[in-house]
C-alpha positions in Angstrom: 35.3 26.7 -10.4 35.3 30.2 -8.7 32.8 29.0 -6.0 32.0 33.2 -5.0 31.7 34.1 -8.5 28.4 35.3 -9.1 28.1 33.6 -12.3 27.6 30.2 -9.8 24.9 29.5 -7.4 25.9 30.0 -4.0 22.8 27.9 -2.7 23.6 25.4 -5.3 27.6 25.5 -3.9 26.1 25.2 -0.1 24.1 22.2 -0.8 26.8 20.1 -2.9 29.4 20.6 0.0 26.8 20.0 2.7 25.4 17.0 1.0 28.7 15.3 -0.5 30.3 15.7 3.0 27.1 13.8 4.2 26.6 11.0 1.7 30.3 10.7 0.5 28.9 10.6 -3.3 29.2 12.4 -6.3 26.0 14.3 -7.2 24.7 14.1 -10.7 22.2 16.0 -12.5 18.9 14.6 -14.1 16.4 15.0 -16.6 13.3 13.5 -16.5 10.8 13.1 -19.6 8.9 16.2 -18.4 12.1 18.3 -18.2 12.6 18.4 -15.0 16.0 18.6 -13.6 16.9 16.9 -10.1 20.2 15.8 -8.7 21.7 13.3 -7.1 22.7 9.9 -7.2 21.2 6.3 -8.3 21.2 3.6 -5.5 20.7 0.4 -7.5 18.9 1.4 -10.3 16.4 1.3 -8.1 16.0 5.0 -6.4 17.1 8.6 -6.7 18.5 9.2 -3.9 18.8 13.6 -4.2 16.7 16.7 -4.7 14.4 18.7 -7.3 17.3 21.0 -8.9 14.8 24.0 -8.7 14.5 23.2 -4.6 18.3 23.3 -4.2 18.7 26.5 -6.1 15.8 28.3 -4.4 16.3 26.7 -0.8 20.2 25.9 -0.7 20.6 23.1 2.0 17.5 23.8 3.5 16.2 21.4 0.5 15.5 18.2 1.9 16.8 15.3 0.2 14.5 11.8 -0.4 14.4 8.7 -2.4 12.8 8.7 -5.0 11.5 5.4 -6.7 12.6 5.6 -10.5 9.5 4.1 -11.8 8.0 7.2 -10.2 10.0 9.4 -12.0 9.3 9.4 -16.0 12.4 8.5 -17.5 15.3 9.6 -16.0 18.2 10.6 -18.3 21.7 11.3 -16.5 22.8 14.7 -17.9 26.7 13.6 -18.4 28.2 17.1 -19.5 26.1 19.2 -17.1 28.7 19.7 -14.4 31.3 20.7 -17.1 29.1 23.4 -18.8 28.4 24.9 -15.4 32.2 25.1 -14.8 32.8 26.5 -18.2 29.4 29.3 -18.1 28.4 29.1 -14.2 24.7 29.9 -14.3 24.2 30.1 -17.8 24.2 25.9 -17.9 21.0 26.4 -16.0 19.3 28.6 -18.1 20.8 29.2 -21.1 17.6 30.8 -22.7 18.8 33.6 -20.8 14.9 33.9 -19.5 15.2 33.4 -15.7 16.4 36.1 -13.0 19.0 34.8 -10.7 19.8 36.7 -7.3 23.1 38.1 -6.9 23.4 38.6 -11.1 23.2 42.4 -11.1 26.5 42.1 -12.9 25.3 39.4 -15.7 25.2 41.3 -18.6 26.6 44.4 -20.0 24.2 46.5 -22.3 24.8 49.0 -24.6 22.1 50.7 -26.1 19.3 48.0 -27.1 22.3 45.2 -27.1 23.6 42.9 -23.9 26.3 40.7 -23.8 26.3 37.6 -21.0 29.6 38.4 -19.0 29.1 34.7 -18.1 28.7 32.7 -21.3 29.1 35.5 -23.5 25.6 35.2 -25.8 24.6 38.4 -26.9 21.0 39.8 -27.3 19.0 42.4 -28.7 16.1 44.1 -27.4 13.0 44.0 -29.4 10.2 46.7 -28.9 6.7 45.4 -29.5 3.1 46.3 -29.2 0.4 43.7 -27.7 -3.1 44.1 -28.9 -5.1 43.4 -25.8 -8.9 42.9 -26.7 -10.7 44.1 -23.4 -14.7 43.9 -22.6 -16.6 44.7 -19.2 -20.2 45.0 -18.6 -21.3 48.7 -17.7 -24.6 49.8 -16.6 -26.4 51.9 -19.4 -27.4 54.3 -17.0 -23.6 55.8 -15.9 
């Protein structure tokens, strides 16, 4: 991994080497039954001993890390491949509906008329022009 590469999260790379130094353990990444992601690592099948993934990449090591009981947590699935997709597309692992805005990724795509291409993973888009019909009421007074 190009750790300065914009394509990766530099609060996400701050907090892995802040937090592995610390505990000495691999972190993994985790979703639960509602979707969310968090990260760290199981202590006995009993706790989640790590972070909401959101936190880390919005507060870097400023995220505090707690354990978690896992019968708090709905159903915690281990997401095996995670750390390999994020080598392989960065950011793009995180959000690869391509609907969030990342700091530091005013290099992410390059566009070309109404087309983008990810310089990170590579998906392409289209732009698609629409109109919204917005019904609107408001009470007035008769005598304006």
């Amino acid at each position: 991994m190009k750790p300065l590469d914009d394509k990766y999260s530099p609060n996400l790379r701050r907090w892995l080497n802040k937090r592995e130094r610390q505990s000495g353990m691999p972190q993994s990444v985790f979703r639960d039954a509602e979707g969310t992601k968090w990260i760290g690592w199981l202590d006995e099948d009993l706790y989640l001993i790590g972070s909401l993934f959101m936190g880390v990449l919005c507060n870097g090591t400023k995220e505090e890390v707690f354990a978690y009981p896992l019968n708090r947590i709905p159903k915690l699935t281990e997401l095996p491949d995670f750390w390999g997709e994020y080598e392989r597309v960065g950011r793009c692992a995180i959000d690869p509906e391509h609907a969030h805005y990342f700091l530091s990724r005013d290099g992410r795509y390059t566009e070309t008329g109404d087309a983008r291409t990810c310089k990170w993973c590579g998906a392409q888009h289209v732009r698609e022009r629409y109109v919204e019909h917005v019904p609107r009421e408001r009470w007035v007074s008769p005598n304006r």
